[in-house]
N, C-alpha and C positions, 0 to 999 in steps of 0.2 A: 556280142550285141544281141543274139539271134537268142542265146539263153535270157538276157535281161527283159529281152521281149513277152519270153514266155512266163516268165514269173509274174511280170506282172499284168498279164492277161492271166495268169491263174489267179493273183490275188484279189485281182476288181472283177472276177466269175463267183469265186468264196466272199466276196462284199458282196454282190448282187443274190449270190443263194440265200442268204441268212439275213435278207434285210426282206426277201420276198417271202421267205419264211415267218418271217416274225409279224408281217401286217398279216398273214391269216384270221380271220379268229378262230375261235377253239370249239371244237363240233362236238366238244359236249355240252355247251354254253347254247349253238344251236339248237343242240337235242332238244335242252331243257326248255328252252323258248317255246316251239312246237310242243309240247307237250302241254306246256302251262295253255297254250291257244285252244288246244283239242280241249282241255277239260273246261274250260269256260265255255265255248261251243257245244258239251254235252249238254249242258244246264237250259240251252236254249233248245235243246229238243221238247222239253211240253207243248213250246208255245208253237212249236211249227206244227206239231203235229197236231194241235187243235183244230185244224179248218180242213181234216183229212175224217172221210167216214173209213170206222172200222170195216172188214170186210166182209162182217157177215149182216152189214146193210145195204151192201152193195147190190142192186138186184142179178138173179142169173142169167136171167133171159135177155139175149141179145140187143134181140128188136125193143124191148122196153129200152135196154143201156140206149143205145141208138138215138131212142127218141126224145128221150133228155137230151141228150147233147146236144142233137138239133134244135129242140127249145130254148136251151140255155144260149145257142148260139146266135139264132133269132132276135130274142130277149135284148141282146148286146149290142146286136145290129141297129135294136130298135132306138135303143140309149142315145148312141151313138150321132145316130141320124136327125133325135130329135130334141139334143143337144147344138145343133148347128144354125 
């Protein structure tokens, strides 16, 4: 009895490996997925990078960076506020 037990708990362990095996899918089928997304995604780097200054219009000088950003921030605030 003790052997029919164990056969067939090996056989419904060999039916549950091979049934959890086969609903995988296949990682190269993912690979290719990811890949086909990445190059599509290359294509939209112009348009992101169009609203980006190159970096040598960037100014040096600190306190000028600074002071844009606090105007730009202002500016926002200003929108914002008189928007409401």
């Amino acid at each position: 009895m003790k052997g029919f037990l164990a056969a067939l708990a090996g056989i419904a362990g060999i039916a549950w490996f091979r049934r959890r095996k086969a609903v995988q899918p296949d990682p190269a089928e993912e690979l290719k997925a990811k890949l086909a997304q990445a190059r599509e995604a290359a294509d939209d780097r112009d348009e992101f990078e169009a609203g980006e200054k190159p970096v040598d219009e960037v100014p040096d000088d600190v306190d000028t960076r600074r002071r844009d950003v606090h105007d730009r921030a202002r500016a926002a605030m200003d929108d914002l506020s008189s928007d409401s």
